[in-house]
N, C-alpha and C positions, 0 to 999 in steps of 0.2 A: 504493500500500500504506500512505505515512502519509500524515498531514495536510499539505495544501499550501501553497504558500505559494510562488509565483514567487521566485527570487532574481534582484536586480540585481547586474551586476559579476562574473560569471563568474569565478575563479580557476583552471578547467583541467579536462582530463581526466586520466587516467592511472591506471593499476593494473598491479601487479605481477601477473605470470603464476604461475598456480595450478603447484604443481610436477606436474612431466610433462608441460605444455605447453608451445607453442616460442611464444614470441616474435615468430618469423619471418612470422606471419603477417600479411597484408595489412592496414594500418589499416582501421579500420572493418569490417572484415569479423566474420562473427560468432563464427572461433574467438580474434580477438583482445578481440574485447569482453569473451567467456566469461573470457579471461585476467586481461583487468583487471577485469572486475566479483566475479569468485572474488578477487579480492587486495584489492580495495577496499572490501569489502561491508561484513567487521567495521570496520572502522573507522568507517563510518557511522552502525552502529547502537551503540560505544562512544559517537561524542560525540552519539545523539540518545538515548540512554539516561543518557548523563553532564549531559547538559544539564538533564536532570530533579533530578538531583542536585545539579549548578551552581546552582539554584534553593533548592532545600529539600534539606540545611541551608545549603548554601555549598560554595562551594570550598574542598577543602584543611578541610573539617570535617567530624566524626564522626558519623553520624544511627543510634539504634538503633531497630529496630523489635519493641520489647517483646511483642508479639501474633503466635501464628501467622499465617500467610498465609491468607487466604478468598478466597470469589469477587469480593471489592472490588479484590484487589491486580491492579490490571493494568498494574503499571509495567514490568515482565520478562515475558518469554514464559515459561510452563510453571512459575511457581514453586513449591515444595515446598511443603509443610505440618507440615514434619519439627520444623523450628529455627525458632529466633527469630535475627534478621540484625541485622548490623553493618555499615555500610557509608559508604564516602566518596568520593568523586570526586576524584584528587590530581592538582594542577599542578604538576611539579616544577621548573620552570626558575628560580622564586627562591630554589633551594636545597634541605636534605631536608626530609623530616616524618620525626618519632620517633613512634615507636609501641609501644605495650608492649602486650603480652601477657599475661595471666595464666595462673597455673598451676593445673591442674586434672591428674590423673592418674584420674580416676573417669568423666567422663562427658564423652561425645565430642564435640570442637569441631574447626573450622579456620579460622582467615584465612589468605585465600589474595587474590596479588598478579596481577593481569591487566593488559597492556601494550595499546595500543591496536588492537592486533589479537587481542585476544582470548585469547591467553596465557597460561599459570599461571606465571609465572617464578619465584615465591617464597612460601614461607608457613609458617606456624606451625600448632600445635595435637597431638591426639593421635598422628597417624604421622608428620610432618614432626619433631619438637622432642619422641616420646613425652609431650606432655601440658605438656612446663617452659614456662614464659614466658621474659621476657627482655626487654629495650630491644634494637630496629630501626631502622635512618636507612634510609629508604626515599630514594633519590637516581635520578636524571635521567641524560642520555647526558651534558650537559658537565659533570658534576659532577668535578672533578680534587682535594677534599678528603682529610681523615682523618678518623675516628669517634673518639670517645673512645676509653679501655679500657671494656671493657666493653659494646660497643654493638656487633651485629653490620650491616652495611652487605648491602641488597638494592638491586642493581644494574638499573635498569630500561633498555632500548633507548630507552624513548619518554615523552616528559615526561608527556603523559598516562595515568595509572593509576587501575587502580577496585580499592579495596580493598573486599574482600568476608569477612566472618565469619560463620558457622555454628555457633550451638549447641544440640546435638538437648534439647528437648523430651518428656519419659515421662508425659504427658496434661496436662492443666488444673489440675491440682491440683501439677504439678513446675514449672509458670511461674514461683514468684516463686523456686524458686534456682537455675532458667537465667538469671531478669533478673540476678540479684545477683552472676553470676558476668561476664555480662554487659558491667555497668558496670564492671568492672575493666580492658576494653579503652579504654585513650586513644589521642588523636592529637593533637600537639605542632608546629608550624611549629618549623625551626630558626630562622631568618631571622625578618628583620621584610619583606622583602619582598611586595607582594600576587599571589596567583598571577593569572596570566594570564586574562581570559574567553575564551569558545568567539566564533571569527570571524562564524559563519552558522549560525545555526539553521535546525537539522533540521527540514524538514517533509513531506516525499514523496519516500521510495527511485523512485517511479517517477519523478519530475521530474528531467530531466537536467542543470536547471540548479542546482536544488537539492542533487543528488549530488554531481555534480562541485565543488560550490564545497563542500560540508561535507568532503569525502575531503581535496580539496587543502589546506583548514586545519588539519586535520589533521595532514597531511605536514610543512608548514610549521612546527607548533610542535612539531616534534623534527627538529632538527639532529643531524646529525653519521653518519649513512647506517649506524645498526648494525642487527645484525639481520637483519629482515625489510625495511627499509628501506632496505637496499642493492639490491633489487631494484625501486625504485622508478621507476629511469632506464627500462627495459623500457618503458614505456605511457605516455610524451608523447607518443608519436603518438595515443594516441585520449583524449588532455586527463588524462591525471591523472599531477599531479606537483606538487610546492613552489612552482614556478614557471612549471606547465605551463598551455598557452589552448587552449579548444576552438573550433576552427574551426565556422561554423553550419552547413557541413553534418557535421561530427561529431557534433555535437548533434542532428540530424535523427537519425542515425545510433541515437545512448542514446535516442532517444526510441521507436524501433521496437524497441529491445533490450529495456529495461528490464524489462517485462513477462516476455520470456521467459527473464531472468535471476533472477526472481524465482521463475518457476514452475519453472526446474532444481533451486533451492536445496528446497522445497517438496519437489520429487520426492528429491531426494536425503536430505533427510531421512527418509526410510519406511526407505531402507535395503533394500530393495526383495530386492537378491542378498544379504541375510544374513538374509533371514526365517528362523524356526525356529519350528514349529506356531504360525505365527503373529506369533510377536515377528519385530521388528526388531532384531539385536544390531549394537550399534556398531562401527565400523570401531578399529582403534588407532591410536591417537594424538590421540582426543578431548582438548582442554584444552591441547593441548601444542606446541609450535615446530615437532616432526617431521608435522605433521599437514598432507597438504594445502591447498592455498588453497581446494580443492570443499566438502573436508571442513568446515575451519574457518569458510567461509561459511555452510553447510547447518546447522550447529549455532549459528554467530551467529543465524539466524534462528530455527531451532525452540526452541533450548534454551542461549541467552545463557549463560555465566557457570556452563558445565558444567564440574567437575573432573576431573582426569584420574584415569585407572581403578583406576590403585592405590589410591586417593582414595577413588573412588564409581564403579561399573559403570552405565548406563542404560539400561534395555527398552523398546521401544516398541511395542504393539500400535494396531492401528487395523484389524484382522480379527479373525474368531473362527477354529477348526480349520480350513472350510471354503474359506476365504478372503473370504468374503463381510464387506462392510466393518461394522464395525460401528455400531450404531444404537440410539438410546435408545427407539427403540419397540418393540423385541427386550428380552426377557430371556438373562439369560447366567448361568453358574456359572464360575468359578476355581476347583480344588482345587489348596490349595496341600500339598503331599509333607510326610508326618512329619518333624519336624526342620525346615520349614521352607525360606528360603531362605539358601544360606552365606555368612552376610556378618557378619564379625569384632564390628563397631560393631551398627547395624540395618536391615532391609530395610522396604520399604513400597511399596504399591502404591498410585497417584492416579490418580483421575477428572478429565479435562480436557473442555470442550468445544472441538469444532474452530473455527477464526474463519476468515472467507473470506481473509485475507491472509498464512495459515500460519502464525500465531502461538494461541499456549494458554492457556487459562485454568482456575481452579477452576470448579466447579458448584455454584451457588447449593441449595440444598435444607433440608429442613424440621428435620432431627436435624443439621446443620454439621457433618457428615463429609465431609471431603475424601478421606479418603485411609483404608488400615488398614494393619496391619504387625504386627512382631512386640513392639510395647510397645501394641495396643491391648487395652483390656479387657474382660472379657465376651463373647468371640468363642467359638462352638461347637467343640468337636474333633467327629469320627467318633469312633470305636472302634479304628480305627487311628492316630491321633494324626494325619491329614490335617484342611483345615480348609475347605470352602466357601464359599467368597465369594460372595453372590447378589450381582448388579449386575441393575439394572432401575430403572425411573424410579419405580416406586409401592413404600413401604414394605412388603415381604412380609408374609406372617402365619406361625405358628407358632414352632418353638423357635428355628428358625436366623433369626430375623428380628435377630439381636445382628448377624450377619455379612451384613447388608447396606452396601454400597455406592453410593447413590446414582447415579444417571448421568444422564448429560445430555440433552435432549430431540432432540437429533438427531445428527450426528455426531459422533463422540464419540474420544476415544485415552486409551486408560493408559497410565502410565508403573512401568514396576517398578525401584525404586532399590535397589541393594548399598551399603552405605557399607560400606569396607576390605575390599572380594571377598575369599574365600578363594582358594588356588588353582583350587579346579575350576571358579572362574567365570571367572578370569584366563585358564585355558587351554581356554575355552567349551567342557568340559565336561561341565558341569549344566545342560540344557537347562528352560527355561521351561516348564511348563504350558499347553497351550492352552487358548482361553475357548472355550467349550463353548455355545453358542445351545441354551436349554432350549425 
């Protein structure tokens, strides 16, 4: 699934068991792999996504990406078109990093703090902090300090953290005072210590020598068994741990797995038992500690660095009413309900195309729409204040050609984002529209 790249020097197997699973089963058998590949997967994909960050700006340093996201960005699976981002890759074991916040009460932002499994453990902005800023010591497991007055202390399990910010976007013409609001986010070392690099670069989830040794560096650079990482003793029998070896035929073993842990994750992302005309609606506990190891794997793949729901709700279609998959040689209509969809901040619906290793991208096309919502302009109502979405690969003709969509030339999935659901979406509901094959 990624880029390969044999590793020398093995560091182990091991993965915590997905909750609901037992432990008890057989090494190497396949409901223990399933165990430990559900508990080891995000972590994988933090430090081969963190490694990109380790790069460009650095570790432990701020990178803002002033420009919406397009069809270039394929650093993250599925990324929005909403916000412009903030982001850093934190090594905390030389102490904290500060972070300030700015205040805004008008227009919605979040940094939001994820732990090497993928976790929201902490963050700021409009619903967390209603909009205040503030000075943050983002600190590590061995951190045994004090913060000044004044400084509030986010407590992470795991030295590795990705700090992430969002700020929405109202067209091309609001960019330059989302940037300005933007640059008011800093990141500060307390310490002069330098953070740690990543042990083994990431280059093929399917390589088991390359999994195994990225999980287990991983493991290794947070001490002190909190969290999610007290469950880490569970899966030295099939090589993953801080200190864990894979025997070669365990390694035979992830090499006959790998593939079909890949393809559970994949399936389990559709969501498959919570379809509704269509949509995929998320399980709860997207984003968050209470979330299974299936769950949190299944979203580390599809959709990195999702929020949890109070936050932002996620829909995933990859059918139309029928059920029949959907396809960029098809035309389709969305009508989306007067009123819209209920979501406090704003909702929006993106065009993805499918990639053969279950990862998503924007869609390149000729008017740079990615995505539309309820800040896009020049959109058609009906007569009843509903609003038709055409999606089809070629530019429509006629009045509604405003409310075209672009799509992608062959497989294809949209995603329908709620940022701060209302309750009817919380308590599912308000059911999704289905896409309609005209």
């Amino acid at each position: 699934m990624r880029r390969r790249d044999v590793m020398t020097g093995l560091a182990g197997l091991g993965v915590l068991g997905a909750v609901g699973c037992q432990s008890a089963a057989q090494p190497g058998s396949e409901a223990s792999l399933d165990a430990a590949f559900f508990y080891a997967f995000p972590l994988y994909e933090i430090a081969r996504t963190g490694q990109n960050r380790a790069a460009a700006p650095g570790l432990n340093k701020l990178g803002h990406r002033a420009v919406l996201a397009d069809h270039t960005m394929r650093q993250i699976t599925a990324p929005n078109n909403d916000t412009v981002y903030s982001s850093a890759q934190l090594e905390l074991s030389g102490g904290p990093m500060e972070v300030v916040s700015p205040t805004d009460t008008q227009r919605y932002f979040n940094i939001t703090f994820m732990d090497a499994f993928t976790d929201n453990f902490a963050g700021t902005g409009t619903r967390l902090t209603r909009g205040q800023g503030g000075r943050f010591w983002v600190v590590g497991p061995e951190w045994t300090g004090a913060a000044p007055a004044g400084v509030q202390l986010l407590r992470s399990s795991t030295n590795d953290v990705w700090m992430l910010g969002r700020i929405v976007v109202d067209g091309p013409e609001d960019l330059a005072a989302a940037k300005a609001l933007q640059q008011q986010i800093t990141l500060t070392p307390v310490t002069d210590k330098p953070p740690r690099p990543f042990g083994v670069k990431a280059t093929s989830a399917e390589d088991p020598e390359n999994f195994l040794g990225v999980v287990n560096d991983v493991l290794r650079r947070s001490p002190g068994g909190k969290g999610h990482l007290a469950r880490a003793g569970k899966f030295t029998g099939v090589g993953i741990g801080a200190n864990a070896t894979a025997s070669l035929e365990m390694i035979v073993a992830w090499r006959a797995y790998l593939p079909k842990g890949i393809a559970k994750l994949k399936d389990k992302f559709m969501f498959r038992e919570l379809v509704v005309n269509g949509w995929g609606y998320q399980e709860k506990g997207v984003g968050e500690a209470s979330a299974s190891d299936f769950l949190r794997a299944a979203i580390a793949l599809g959709g990195l660095a999702a929020l949890p729901e109070e936050e932002a709700m996620y829909f995933q279609a990859t059918a139309d009413e029928t059920g029949a998959l959907l396809d960029g040689g098809n035309k389709y209509v969305w009508r989306v309900p007067p009123g819209g969809v209920p979501a406090g901040a704003f909702w929006s619906l993106t065009m993805y195309q499918a990639e053969a290793d279950g990862r998503y991208f924007l869609v390149e096309n000729p008017i740079n729409r990615f995505s539309v919502g309820d800040r896009t302009k020049g959109l058609v109502k009906n007569a009843d204040g509903s609003i038709d979405i055409l999606i089809q690969r070629e530019q429509p003709a006629g009045e509604k050609a405003a409310n075209w969509l672009p799509a992608a030339a062959g497989a294809m999935r949209m995603s329908l984002r709620a940022y701060l659901p209302k309750q009817e979406l919380l308590d599912r509901k308000w059911k999704a529209p289905p896409v309609k094959r005209v």
